[in-house]
N, C-alpha and C positions, 0 to 999 in steps of 0.2 A: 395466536402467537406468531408472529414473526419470526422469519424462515430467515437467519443470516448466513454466509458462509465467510470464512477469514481465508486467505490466500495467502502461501507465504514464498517467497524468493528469499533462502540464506547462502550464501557464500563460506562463513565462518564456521553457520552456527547459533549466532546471537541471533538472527530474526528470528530463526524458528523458535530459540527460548521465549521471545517475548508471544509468538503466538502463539505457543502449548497452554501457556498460562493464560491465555486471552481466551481458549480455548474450554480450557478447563474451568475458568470462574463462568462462565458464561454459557456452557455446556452446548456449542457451537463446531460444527462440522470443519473439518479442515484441509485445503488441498494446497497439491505443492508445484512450482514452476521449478525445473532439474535443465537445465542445460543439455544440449546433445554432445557439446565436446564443454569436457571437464577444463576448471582452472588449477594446475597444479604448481606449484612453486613460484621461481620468479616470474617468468615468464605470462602464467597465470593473472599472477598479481599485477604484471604489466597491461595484459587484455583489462584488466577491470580499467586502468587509469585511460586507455583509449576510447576502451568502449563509453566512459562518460566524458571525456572529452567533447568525441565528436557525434554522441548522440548515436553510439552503432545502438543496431537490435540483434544481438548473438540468436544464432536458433535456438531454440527451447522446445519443451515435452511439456504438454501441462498433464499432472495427473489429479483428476479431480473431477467431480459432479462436472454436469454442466449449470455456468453461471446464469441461466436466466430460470435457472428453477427458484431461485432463489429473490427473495424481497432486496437485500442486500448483502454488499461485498467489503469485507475491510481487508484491503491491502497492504503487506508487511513488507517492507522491505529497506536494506539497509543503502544506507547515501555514500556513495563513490565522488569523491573529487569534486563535493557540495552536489553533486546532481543525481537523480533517480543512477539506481543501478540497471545498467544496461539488459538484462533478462525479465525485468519486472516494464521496460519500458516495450519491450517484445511483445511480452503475455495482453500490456493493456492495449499496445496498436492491433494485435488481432484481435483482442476480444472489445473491442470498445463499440459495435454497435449490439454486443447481447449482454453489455453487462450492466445491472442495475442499478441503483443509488450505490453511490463507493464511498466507504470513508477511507482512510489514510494514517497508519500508522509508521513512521521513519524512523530508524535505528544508524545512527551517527557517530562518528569517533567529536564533532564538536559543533560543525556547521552545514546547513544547506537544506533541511527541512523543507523550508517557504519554497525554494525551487523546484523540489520533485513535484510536490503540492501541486504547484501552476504548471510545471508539464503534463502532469495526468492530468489538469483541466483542460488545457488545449488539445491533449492526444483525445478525450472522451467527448471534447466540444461541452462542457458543462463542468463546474462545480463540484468539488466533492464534496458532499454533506458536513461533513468533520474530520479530522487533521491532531494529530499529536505527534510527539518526536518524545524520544531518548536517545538518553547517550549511550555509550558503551559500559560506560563506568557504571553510569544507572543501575543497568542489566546486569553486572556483571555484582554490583554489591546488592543485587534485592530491591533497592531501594525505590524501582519503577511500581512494584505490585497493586499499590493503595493506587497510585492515577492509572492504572492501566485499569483496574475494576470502575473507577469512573467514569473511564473512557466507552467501555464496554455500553457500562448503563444509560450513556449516554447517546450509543449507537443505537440502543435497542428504542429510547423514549422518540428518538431523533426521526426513526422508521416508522413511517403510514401519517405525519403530522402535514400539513399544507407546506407547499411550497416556499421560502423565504420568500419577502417580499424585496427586491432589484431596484438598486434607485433606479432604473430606466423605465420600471412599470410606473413610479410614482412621476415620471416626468409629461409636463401637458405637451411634448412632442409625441410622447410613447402610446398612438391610436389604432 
């Protein structure tokens, strides 16, 4: 069986809903990335819209296993200003040469998924396995449950299978 761990960065709240229950259909370990200086109020709220602006990485605690004990990582975090949330972009610049296959779970007020997606590929230098998004609303009426258990089974089928194959391996330059 396959050893997965889910990783969550909430701000709210809402990520960590979506990954208790990621959690719990799937009966998978869970740790968490906390901030060392809180976001409270306006101000707070202001830190989030800089920190994905300009791409900061606030300091972070991560509490949790360590990630290379594990086959794989799925990453929960919610999208600031269409772009990763700045503590989840933190956790994956330090931990990006021990951390395993990742997939990608994004928790959104509407847009920006595809974005955090392709900064965790550039921050890990590879691909993440697999990639979902909801919304707030989603989360907030239930209505995510039935894709998030797909999601899940589809991380698990996804772990130990060959590599995808890269148009660049199929290319007669690529020797």
């Amino acid at each position: 069986m396959n050893q997965i761990l889910v990783v969550v960065y909430s701000y709210t709240g809402t990520s960590r809903k979506v990954a208790e229950l990621l959690c719990s259909q799937q009966g998978w370990p869970m740790a968490e990335i906390v901030e060392t200086r809180p976001r409270a109020g306006a101000s707070g709220s202001w830190r989030c819209v800089l920190d994905s602006f300009f791409r900061r990485r606030p300091a972070i605690r991560y509490q949790g296993p360590e990630t290379a004990q594990f086959d794989a990582v799925v990453l929960v975090s919610p999208i600031w200003g269409q772009r990763l949330a700045g503590p989840m972009r933190s956790f994956v610049a330090a931990q990006c040469n021990h951390l395993p296959d990742v997939a990608v779970i994004s928790v959104m007020g509407g847009r920006g998924a595809p974005h955090a997606v392709a900064e965790i590929g550039r921050l890990l230098g590879r691909t993440p396995i697999l990639d979902t998004a909801f919304t707030t609303r989603e989360v907030d009426s239930g209505s995510f449950a039935a894709r998030l258990q797909g999601f899940g089974t589809a991380v698990r089928a996804a772990e130990g299978t060959q590599p995808a194959v890269r148009p660049a391996t199929l290319s007669p330059q690529a020797s």
